[in-house]
N, C-alpha and C positions, 0 to 999 in steps of 0.2 A: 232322251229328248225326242221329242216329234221331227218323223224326217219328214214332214210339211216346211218345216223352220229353218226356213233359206236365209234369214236377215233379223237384222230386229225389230223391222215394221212390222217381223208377222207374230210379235207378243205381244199379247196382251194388254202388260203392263203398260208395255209400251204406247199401244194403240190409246188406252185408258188416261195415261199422262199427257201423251200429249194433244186431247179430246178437251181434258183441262183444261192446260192451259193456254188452247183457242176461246174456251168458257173466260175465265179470269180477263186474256187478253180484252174479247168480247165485250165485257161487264166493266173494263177499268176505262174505257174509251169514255163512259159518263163521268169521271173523276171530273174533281174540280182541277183547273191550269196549275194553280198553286201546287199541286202533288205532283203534278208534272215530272223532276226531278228526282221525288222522293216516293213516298208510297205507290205510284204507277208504277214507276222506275223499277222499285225492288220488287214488287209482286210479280210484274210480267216476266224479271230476271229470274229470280224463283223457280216457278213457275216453267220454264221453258229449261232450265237448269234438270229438271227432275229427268224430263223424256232426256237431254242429251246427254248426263249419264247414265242413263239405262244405253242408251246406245252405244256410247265410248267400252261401257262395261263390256255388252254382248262382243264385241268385236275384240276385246282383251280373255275371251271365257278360257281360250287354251292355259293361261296362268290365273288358277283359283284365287290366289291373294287379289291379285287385280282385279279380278272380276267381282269378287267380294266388296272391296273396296269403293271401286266405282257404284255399284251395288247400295252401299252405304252411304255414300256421298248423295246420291238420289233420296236415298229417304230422308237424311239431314235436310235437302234442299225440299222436298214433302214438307217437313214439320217445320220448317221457316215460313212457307208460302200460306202456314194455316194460320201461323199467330197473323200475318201481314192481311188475311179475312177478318180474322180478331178484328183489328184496327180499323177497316174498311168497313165492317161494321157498326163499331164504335164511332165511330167517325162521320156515318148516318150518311156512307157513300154507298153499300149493300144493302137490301134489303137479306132480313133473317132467312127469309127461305132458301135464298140464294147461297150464301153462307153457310147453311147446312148441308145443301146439296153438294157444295164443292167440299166442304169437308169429308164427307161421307166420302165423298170420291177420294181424298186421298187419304185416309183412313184403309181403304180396298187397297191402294197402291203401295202403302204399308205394307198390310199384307201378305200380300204377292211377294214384295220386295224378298221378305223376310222368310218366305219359305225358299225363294229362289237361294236367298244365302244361306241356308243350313243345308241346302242342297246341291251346293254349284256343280258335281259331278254331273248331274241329270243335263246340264247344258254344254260340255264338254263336245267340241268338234269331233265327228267320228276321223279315224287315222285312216 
């Protein structure tokens, strides 16, 4: 691990998630009122979901299963937040550019996620 990496602010993924989902937040304030409840609701939960467990993770990393898990829990909470773009799309509440680009973006957090979990020694507290 980088001994730069005092917290979890200073990851990446982290920083990249939750860049997102000020994007997302950002983008769903033009929702129609009627979504109010529902498609805002779940996308901005999503969405802010992924950065806070990367966080919850990083701070569990001494115990690999948990860190793993929380880990996972984050990209689950990624690939709900893309279909919920699907929709806002579809829905003619995003434009496609925007959609792509938030995609892409957690497609990268994907990524990251998933090397961070076949590797969680590398983030291991030093003793």
């Amino acid at each position: 691990m980088n001994k730069e990496l005092r917290g979890h602010r200073d990851l990446k993924v982290y920083q990249l998630a939750y860049k997102l989902a000020m994007d997302i937040f950002n983008a769903s304030k033009s929702f129609p009122k009627e979504e109010k409840y529902s498609l805002t609701d779940q996308i901005r939960r999503s969405s802010r979901s992924v950065a806070a467990n990367i966080a919850e993770g990083f701070r569990k990393r001494q115990y690999p299963k948990m860190f793993v898990s929380k880990l996972a829990d984050a990209d689950g909470e990624a690939t709900e937040t893309q279909v919920w773009l699907d929709f806002a799309l579809d829905c003619e509440y995003l434009v496609s550019e925007k959609r792509v680009e938030l995609v892409k973006g957690y497609e990268e957090v994907g990524r990251m996620l998933g090397a961070m979990m076949s590797m969680p020694e590398k983030f291991m507290p030093r003793k």
